[in-house]
MINU-796704 format. One line per field, with one value per atom (N, C-alpha, C, O, CB): atom name; residue number from 1; residue in three letters; x, y, z. Coordinates in steps of 0.05 Angstrom, whole numbers, plus 5000, padded with zeros to 4 digits. Glycine has a CB too. Layout:
# MINU-796704
atomo: [CA|...]
num: [NUM|...]
residuo: [ALA|...]
X: [X|...]
Y: [Y|...]
Z: [Z|...]
# end
This chain:
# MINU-796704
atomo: [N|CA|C|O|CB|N|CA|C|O|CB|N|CA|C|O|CB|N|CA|C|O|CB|N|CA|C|O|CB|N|CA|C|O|CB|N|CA|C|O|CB|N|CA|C|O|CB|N|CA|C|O|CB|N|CA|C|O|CB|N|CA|C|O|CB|N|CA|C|O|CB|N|CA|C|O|CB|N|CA|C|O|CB|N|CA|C|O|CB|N|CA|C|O|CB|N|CA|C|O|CB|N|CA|C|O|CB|N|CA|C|O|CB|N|CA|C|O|CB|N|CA|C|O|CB|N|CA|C|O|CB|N|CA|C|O|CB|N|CA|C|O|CB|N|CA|C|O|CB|N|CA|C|O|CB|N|CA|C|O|CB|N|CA|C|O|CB|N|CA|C|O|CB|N|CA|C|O|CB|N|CA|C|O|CB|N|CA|C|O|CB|N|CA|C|O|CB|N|CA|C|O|CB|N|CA|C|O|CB|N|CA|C|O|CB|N|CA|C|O|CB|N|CA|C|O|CB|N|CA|C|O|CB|N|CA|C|O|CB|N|CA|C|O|CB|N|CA|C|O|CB|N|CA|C|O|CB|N|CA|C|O|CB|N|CA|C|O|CB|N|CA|C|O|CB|N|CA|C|O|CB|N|CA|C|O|CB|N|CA|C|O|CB|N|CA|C|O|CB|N|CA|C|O|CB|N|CA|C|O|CB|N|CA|C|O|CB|N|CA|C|O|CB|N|CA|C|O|CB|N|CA|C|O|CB|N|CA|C|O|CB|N|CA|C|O|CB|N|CA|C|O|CB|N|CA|C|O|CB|N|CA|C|O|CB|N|CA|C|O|CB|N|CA|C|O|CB|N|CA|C|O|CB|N|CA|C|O|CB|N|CA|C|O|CB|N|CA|C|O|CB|N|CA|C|O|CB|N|CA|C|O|CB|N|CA|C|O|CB|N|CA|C|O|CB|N|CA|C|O|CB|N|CA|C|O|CB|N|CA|C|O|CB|N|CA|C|O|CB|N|CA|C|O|CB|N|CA|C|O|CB|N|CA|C|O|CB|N|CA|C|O|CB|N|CA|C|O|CB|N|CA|C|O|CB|N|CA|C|O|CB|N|CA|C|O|CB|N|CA|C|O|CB]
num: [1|1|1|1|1|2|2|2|2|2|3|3|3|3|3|4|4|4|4|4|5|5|5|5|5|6|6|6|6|6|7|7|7|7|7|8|8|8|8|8|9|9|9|9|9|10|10|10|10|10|11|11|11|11|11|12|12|12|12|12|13|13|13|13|13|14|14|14|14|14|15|15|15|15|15|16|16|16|16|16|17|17|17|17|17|18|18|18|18|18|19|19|19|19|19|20|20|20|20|20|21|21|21|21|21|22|22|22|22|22|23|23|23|23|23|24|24|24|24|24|25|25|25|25|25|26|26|26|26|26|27|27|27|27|27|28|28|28|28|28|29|29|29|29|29|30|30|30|30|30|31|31|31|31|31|32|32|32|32|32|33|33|33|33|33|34|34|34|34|34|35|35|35|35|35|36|36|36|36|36|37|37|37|37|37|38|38|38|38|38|39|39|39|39|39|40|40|40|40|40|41|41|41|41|41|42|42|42|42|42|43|43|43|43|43|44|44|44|44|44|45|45|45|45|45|46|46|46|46|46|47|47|47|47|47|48|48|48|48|48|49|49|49|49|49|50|50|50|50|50|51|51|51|51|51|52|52|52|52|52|53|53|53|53|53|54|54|54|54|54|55|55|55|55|55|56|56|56|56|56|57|57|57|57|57|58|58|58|58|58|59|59|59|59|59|60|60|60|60|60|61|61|61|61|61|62|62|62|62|62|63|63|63|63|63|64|64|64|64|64|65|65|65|65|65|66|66|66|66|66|67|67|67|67|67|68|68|68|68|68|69|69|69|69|69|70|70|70|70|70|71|71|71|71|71|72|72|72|72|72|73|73|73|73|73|74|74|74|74|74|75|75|75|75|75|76|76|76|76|76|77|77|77|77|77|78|78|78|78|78|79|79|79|79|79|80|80|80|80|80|81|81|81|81|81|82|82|82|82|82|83|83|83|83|83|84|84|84|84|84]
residuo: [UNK|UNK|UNK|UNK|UNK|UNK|UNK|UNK|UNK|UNK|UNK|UNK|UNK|UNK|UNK|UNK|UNK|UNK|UNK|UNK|UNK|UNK|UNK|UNK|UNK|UNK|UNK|UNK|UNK|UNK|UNK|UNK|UNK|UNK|UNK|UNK|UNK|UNK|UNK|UNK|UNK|UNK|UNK|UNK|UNK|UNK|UNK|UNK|UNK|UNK|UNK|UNK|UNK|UNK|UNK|UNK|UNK|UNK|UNK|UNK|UNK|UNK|UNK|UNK|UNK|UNK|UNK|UNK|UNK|UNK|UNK|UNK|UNK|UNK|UNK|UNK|UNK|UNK|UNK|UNK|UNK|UNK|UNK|UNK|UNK|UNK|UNK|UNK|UNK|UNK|UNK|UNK|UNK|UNK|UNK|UNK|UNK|UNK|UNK|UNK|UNK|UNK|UNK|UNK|UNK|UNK|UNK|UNK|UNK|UNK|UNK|UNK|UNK|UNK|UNK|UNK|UNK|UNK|UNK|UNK|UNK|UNK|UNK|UNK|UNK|UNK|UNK|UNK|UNK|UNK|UNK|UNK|UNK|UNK|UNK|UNK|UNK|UNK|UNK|UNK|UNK|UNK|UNK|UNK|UNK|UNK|UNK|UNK|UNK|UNK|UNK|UNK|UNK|UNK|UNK|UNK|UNK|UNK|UNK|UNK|UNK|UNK|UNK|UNK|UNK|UNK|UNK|UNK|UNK|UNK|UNK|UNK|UNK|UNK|UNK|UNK|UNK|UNK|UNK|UNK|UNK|UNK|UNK|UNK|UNK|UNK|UNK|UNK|UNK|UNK|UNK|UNK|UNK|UNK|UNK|UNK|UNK|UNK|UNK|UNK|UNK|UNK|UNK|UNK|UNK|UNK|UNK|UNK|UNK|UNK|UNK|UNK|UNK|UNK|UNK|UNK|UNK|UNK|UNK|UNK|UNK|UNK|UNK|UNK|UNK|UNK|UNK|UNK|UNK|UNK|UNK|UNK|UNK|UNK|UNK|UNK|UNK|UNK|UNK|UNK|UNK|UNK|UNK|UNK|UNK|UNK|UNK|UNK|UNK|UNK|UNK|UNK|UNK|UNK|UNK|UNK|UNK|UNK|UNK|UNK|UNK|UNK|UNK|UNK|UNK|UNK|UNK|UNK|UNK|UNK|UNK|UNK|UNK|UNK|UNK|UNK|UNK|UNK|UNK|UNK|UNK|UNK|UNK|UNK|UNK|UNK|UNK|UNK|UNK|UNK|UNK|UNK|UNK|UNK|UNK|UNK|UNK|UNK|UNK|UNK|UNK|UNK|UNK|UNK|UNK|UNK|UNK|UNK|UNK|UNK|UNK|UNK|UNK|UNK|UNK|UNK|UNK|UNK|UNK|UNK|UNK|UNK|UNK|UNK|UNK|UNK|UNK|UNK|UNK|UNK|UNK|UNK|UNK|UNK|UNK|UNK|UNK|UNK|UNK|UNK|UNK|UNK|UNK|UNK|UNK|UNK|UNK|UNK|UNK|UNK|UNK|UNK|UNK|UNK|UNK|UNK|UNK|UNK|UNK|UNK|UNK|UNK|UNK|UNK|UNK|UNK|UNK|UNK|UNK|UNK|UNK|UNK|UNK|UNK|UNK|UNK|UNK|UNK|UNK|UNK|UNK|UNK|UNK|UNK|UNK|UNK|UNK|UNK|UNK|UNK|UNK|UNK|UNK|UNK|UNK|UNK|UNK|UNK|UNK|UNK|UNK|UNK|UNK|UNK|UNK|UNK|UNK|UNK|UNK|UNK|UNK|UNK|UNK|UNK|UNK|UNK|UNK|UNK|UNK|UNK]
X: [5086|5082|5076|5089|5108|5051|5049|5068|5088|5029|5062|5077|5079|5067|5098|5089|5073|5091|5110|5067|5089|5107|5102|5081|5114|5119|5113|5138|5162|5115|5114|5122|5125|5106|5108|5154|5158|5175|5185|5160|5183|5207|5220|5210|5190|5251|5258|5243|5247|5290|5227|5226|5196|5184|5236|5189|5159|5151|5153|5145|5142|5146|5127|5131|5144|5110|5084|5105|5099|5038|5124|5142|5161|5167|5159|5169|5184|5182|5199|5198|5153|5148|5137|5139|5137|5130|5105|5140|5131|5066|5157|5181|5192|5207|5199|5189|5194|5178|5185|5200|5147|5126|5134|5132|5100|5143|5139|5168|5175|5132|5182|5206|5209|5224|5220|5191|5180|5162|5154|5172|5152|5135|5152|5150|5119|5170|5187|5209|5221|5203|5211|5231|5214|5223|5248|5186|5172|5174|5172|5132|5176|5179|5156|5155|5179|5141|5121|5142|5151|5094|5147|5161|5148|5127|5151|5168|5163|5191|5214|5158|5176|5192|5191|5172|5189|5210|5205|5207|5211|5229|5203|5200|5217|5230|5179|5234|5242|5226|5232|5265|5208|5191|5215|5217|5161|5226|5250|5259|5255|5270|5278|5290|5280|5295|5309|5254|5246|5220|5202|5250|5218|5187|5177|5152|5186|5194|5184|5166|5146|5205|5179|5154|5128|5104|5173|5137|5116|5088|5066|5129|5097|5079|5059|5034|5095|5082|5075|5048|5026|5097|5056|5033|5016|4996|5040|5011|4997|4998|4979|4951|5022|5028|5026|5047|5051|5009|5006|5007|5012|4993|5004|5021|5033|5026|5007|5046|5067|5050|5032|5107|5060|5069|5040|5017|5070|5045|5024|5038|5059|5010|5023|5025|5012|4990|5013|5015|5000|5006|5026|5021|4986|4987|4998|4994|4964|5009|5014|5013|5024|5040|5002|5003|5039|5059|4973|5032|5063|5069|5091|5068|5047|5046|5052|5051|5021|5061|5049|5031|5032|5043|5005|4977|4965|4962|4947|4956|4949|4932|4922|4939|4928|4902|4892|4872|4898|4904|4892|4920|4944|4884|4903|4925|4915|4890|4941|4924|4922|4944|4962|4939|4937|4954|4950|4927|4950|4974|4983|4980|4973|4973|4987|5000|4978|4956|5015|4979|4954|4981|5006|4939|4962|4970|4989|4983|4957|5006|5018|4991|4984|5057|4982|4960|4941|4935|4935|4931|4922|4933|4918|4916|4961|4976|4985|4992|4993|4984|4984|4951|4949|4990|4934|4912|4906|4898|4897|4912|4910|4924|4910|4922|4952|4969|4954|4947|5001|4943|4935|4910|4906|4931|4892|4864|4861|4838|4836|4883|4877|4900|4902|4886]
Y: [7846|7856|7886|7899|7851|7902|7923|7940|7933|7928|7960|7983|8014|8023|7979|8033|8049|8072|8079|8047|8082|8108|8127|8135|8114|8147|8169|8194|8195|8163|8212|8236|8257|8267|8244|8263|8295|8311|8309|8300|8331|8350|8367|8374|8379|8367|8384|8415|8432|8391|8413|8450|8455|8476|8478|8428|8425|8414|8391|8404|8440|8431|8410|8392|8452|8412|8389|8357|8337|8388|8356|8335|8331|8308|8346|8351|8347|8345|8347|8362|8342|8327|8299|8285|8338|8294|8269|8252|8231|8286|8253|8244|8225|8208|8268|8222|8207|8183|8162|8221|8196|8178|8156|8132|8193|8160|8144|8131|8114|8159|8139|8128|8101|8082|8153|8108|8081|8066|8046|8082|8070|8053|8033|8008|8069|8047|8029|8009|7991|8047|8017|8003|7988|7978|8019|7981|7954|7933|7908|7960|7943|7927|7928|7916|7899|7947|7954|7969|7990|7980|7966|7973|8004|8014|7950|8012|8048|8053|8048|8071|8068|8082|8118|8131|8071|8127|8160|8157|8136|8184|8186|8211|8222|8204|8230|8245|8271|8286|8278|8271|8304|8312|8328|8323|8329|8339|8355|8348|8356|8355|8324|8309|8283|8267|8304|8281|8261|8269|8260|8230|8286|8301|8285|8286|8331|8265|8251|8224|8213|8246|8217|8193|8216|8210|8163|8237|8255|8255|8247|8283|8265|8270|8243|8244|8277|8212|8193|8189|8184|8179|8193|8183|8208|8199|8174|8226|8256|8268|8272|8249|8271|8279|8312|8321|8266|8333|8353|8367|8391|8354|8353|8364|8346|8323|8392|8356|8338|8348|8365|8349|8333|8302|8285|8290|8293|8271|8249|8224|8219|8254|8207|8171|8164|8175|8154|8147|8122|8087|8076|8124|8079|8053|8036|8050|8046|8015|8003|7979|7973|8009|7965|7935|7924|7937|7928|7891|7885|7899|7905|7846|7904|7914|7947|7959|7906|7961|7984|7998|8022|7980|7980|8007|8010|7994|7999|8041|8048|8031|8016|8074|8036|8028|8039|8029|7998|8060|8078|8103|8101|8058|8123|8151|8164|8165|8170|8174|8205|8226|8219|8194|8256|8277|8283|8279|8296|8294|8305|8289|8266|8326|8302|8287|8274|8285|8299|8237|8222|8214|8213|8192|8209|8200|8163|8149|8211|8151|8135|8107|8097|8126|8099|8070|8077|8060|8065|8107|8110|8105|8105|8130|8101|8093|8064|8051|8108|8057|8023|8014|7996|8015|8023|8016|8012|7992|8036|8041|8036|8009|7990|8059|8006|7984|7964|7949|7979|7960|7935|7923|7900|7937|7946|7931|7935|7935|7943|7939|7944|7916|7912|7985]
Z: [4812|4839|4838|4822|4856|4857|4852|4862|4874|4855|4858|4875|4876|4856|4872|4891|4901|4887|4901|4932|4870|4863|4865|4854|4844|4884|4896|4879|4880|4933|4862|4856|4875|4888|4838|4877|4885|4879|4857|4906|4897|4882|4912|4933|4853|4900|4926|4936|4953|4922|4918|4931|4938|4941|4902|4941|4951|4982|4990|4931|4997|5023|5030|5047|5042|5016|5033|5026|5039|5007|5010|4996|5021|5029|4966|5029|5049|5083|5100|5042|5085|5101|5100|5119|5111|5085|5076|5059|5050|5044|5055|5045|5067|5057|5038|5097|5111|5120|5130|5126|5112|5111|5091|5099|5102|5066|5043|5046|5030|5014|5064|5069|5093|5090|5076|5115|5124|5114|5128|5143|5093|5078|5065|5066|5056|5053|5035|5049|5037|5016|5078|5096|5108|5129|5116|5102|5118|5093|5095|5131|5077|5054|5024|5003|5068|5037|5013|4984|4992|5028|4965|4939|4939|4945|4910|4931|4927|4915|4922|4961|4886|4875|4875|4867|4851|4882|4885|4856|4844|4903|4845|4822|4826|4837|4820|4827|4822|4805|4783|4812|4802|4780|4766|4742|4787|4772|4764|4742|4719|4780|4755|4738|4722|4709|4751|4725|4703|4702|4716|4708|4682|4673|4654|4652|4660|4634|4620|4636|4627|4603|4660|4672|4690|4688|4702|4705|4712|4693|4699|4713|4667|4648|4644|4646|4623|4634|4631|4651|4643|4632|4674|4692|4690|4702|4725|4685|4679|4720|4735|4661|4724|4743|4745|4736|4746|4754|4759|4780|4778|4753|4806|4819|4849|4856|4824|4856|4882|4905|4906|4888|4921|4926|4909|4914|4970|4895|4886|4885|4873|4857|4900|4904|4885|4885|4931|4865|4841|4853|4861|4802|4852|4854|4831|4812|4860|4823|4794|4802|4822|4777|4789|4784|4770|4764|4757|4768|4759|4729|4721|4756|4713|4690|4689|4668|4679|4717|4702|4705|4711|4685|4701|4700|4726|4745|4678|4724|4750|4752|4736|4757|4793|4792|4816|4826|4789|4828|4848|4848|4843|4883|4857|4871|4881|4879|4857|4890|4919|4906|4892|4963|4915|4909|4932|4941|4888|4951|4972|4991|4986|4977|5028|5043|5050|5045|5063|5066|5069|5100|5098|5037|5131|5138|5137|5117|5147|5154|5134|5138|5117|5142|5156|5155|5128|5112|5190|5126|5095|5072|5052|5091|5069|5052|5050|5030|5055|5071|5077|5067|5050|5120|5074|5071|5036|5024|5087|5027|5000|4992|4984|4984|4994|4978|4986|4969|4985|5015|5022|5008|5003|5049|5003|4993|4965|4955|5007|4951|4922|4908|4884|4911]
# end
């Protein structure tokens, strides 16, 4: 199953608005995993995460297969999960 992992960090404001966005995303039932870049620089890196807020798409495996860096209204974020 895919799903939508969203890198950010507390001290990133564009994060802390767009953080409620990705928060009703995940309460309709679309899968979203936050980041902490902070505290886990080793999956940040993994995905070559440079800077926050960035969304990755992943398949059940894992590999990307779409992303965005910074804030996207939320049907643009539905939209992505939906047609990929």
């Amino acid at each position: 199953m895919k799903k939508l992992i969203y890198f950010s960090a507390p001290w990133c404001g564009p994060c802390k608005m767009f953080g409620p966005v990705m928060d009703r995303i995940s309460q309709s039932g679309i899968p979203v995993e936050k980041i902490n870049v902070d505290t886990a620089p080793a999956v940040a890196a993994a995905y070559n995460v440079r800077s926050v807020p960035t969304v990755v798409l992943v398949n059940a495996s894992g590999n990307e297969i779409s992303r965005f860096v910074g804030v996207k209204p939320e049907n643009e974020v539905r939209q992505l999960f939906n047609q990929n």
